[in-house]
C-alpha positions in Angstrom: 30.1 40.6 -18.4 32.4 37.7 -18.3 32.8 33.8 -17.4 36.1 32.6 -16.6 37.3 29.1 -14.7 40.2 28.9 -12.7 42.0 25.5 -12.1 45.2 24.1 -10.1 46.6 20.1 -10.9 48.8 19.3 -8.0 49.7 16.4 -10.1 51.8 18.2 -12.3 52.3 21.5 -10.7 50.2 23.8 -13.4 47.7 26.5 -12.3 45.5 28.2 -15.1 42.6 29.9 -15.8 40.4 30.7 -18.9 38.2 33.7 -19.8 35.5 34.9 -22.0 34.0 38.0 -22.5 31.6 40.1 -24.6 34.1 43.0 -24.1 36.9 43.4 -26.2 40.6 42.2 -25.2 39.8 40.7 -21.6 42.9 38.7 -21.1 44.3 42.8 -20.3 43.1 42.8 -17.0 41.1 39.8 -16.1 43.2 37.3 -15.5 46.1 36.9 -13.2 48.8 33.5 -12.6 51.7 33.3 -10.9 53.8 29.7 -10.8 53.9 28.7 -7.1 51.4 31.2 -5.8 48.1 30.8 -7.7 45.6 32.2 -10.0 43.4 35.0 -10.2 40.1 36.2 -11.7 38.9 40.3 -11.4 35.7 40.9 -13.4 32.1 42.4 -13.9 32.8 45.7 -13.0 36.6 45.2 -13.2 39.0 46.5 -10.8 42.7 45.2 -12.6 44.6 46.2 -9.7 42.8 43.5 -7.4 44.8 40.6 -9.8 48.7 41.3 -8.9 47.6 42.3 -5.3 46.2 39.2 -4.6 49.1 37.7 -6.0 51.5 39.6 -3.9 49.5 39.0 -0.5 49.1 35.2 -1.2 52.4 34.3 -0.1 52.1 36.4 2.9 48.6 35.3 4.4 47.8 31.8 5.6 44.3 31.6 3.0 43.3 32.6 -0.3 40.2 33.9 1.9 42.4 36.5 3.7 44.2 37.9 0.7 40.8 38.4 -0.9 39.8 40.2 2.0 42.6 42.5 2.7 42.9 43.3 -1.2 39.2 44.1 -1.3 39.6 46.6 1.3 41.7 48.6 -0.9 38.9 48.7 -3.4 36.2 52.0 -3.6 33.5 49.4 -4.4 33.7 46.0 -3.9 30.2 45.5 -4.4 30.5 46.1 -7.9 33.3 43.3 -8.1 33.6 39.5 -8.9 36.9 38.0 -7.8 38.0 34.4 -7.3 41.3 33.0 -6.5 42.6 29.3 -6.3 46.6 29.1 -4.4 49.3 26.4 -4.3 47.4 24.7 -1.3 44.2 24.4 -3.3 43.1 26.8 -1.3 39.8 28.8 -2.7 38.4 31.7 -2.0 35.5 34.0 -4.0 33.7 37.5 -4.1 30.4 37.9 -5.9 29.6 41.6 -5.5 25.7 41.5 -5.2 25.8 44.4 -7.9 27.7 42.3 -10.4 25.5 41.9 -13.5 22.7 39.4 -14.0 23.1 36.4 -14.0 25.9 36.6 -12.2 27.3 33.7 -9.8 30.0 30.5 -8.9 30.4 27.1 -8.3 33.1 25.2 -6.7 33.7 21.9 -7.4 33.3 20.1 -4.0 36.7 17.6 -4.6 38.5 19.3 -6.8 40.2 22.9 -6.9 38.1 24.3 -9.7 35.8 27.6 -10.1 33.6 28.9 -12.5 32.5 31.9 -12.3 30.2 34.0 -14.9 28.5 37.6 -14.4 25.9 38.8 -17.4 25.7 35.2 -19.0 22.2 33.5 -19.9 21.9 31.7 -16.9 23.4 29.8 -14.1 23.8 26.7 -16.9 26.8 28.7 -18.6 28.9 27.7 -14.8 27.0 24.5 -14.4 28.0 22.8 -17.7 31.4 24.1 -17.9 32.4 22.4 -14.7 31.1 19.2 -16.0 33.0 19.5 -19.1 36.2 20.4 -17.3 36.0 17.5 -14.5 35.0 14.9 -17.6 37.7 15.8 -19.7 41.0 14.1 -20.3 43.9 15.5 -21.4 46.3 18.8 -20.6 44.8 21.6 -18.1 45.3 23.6 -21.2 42.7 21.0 -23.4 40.5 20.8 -20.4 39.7 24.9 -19.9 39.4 25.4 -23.1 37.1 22.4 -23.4 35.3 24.1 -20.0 34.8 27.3 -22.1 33.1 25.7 -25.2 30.6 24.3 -23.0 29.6 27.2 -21.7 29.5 29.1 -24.8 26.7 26.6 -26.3 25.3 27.2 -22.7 24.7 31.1 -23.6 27.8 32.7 -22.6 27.9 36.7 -22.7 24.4 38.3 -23.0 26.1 40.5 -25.2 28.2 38.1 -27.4 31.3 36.6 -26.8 34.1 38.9 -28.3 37.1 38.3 -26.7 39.7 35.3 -24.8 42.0 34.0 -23.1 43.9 31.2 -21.4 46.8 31.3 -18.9 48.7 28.2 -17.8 51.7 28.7 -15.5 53.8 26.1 -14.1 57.8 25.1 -14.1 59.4 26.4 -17.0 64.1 25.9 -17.9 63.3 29.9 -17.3 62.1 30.2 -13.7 62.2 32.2 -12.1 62.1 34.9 -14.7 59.3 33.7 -16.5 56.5 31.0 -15.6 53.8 30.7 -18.6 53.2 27.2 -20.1 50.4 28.5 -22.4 49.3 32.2 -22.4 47.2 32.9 -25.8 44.5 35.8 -26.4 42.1 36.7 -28.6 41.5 40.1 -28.2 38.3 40.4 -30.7 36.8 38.5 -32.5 33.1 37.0 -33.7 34.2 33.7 -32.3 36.5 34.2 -29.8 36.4 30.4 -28.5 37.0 28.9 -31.7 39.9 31.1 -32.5 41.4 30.5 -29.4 41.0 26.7 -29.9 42.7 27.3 -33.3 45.7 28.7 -31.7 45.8 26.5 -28.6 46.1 23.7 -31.5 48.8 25.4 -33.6 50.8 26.5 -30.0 50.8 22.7 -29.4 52.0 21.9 -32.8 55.2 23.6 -32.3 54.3 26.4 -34.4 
């Protein structure tokens, strides 16, 4: 019902994570970042509570793996669940509920700390291609998700339709701890989600 893909640049500190879906306003309660702790994705059949837990067990387990674990034993069915979760240490851990919709799957990039992760899309292509796009792009970690996304739009996306967006880059900001977001931008429905999200990523870095 969804493709997202999570990143973390150790070079400059910035986490982030991107998200499409055919359902409307999924930057509500898919995605998840926190500035020093990592990022999170919660989809398919979405459970929105998995996100901040994660988030709040990170700091206290020694993997990404083992705060997937315990959080998922909080949830009623985790079969029905897609989670993945990229930390400070590059750390990676994923869940692909084997009743997550078709096609539903992951990749992780084998050098880098990068996910994609898709469930109802066209076809394993929709991850495949975004990773590509992401790892051969210059520029921001911003540029580069969005740039991820695209591809895997023209790849098939959502069976149903892409309808909604959005893209969360956290990092150091002159109001820490309070508040951590470099970018954060949604668009909560749309016909062309991607495009209107590239629109505003533009304008945000325009100053406007």
């Amino acid at each position: 019902m969804t493709y997202s893909i999570l990143a973390y640049d150790p070079l400059v500190g910035h986490a982030g994570v991107g998200v499409v879906s055919g359902s409307i306003a999924v930057g509500s309660r898919v995605p998840w970042a926190k500035h020093g702790i990592g990022v999170v994705v919660t989809q398919a059949y979405t459970n929105p509570s998995l996100g901040p837990l994660i988030l709040e067990l990170l700091p206290r387990t020694s993997t990404a793996e083992e705060a997937l674990r315990r959080a998922l034993e909080h949830d009623p069915s985790p079969a029905h669940r897609q989670v993945a979760v990229i930390d400070y240490r590059g750390d990676i851990a994923v869940h692909d509920g084997p009743w997550s919709p078709s096609w539903h799957g992951y990749i992780v990039h084998p050098n880098e700390p990068v996910v994609c992760i898709a469930s109802l899309v066209e076809s394993r292509k929709v991850c495949e291609n975004a990773m590509d796009t992401f790892i051969k792009t210059k520029g921001s970690l911003a540029d580069r998700i969005v740039s991820a996304l695209e591809s895997a739009h023209k790849s098939g996306g959502d069976r149903r339709g892409d309808k909604s967006a959005s893209l969360i880059v956290v990092g150091q900001t002159e109001h820490m701890p309070y508040y951590d977001r470099i970018v954060d931008l949604r668009v909560d429905y749309s016909n062309s989600p991607l495009r209107d999200l590239r629109r505003l990523l533009h304008m945000y870095n325009e100053g406007y």
